[in-house]
C-alpha positions in Angstrom: 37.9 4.6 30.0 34.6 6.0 30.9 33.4 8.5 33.9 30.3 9.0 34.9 29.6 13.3 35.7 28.1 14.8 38.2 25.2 14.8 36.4 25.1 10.8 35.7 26.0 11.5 32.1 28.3 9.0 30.7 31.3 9.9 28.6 34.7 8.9 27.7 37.3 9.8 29.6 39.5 12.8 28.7 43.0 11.4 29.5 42.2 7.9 29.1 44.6 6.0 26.3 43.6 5.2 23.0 45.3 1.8 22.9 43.0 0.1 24.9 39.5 -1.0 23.0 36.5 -1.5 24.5 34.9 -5.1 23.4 31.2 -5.6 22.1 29.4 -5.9 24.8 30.9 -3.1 26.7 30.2 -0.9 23.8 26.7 -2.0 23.7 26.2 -1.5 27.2 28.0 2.5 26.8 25.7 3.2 24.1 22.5 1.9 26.4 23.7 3.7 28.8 24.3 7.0 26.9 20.8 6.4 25.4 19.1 6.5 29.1 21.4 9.5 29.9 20.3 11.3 26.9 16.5 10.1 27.6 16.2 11.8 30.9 17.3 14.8 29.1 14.3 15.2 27.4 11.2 17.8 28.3 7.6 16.8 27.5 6.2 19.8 26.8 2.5 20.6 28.3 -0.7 20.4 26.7 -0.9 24.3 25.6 2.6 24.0 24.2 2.1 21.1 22.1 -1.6 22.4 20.5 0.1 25.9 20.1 3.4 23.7 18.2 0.8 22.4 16.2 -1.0 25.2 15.3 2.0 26.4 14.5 3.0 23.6 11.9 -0.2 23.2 10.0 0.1 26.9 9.7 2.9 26.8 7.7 1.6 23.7 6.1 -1.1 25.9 4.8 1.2 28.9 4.0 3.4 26.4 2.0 0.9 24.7 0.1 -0.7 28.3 -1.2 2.7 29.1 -2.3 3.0 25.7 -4.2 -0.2 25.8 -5.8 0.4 29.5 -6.9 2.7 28.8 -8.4 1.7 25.6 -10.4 -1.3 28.4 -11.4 2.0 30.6 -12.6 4.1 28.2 -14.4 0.7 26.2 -16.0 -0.4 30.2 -17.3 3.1 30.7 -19.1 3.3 27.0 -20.3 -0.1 27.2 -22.1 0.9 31.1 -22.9 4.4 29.6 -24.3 3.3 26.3 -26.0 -0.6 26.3 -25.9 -2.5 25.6 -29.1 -3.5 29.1 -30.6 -7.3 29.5 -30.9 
């Protein structure tokens, strides 16, 4: 029911019948052992990547919260323009 790859991945066998069930434990134990295979998968990145990712993102942050808040400046403008009290 389940093969192991060249590349120690674990998946479910192609041509293996549907009939047959794994039970709970053996499920549990697949999805730990797909968890670990997917684990090694993952790249750290360095230190320059990550301060240059997060440069990145509070970028945008910024960017994003100017548009926000130019816009509340808009919509407050034609709100007081639409319903304000007249002087």
């Amino acid at each position: 029911m389940v093969e192991e790859e060249a590349h120690g991945e674990v998946v479910a066998a192609g041509g293996a019948p549907r009939d047959k069930k794994l039970n709970f434990f053996q499920r549990i134990a697949l999805f730990i052992r797909q968890v670990f295979g997917e684990l090694r998968k993952v790249v750290t990145p360095t230190r320059q990547e990550l301060v240059k990712y997060t440069l990145v993102v509070l970028g945008f942050v910024v960017v994003m919260m100017a548009i926000v808040y130019g816009l509340d400046l808009l919509f407050t403008w034609v709100v007081n323009l639409v319903f304000g009290v007249p002087a």
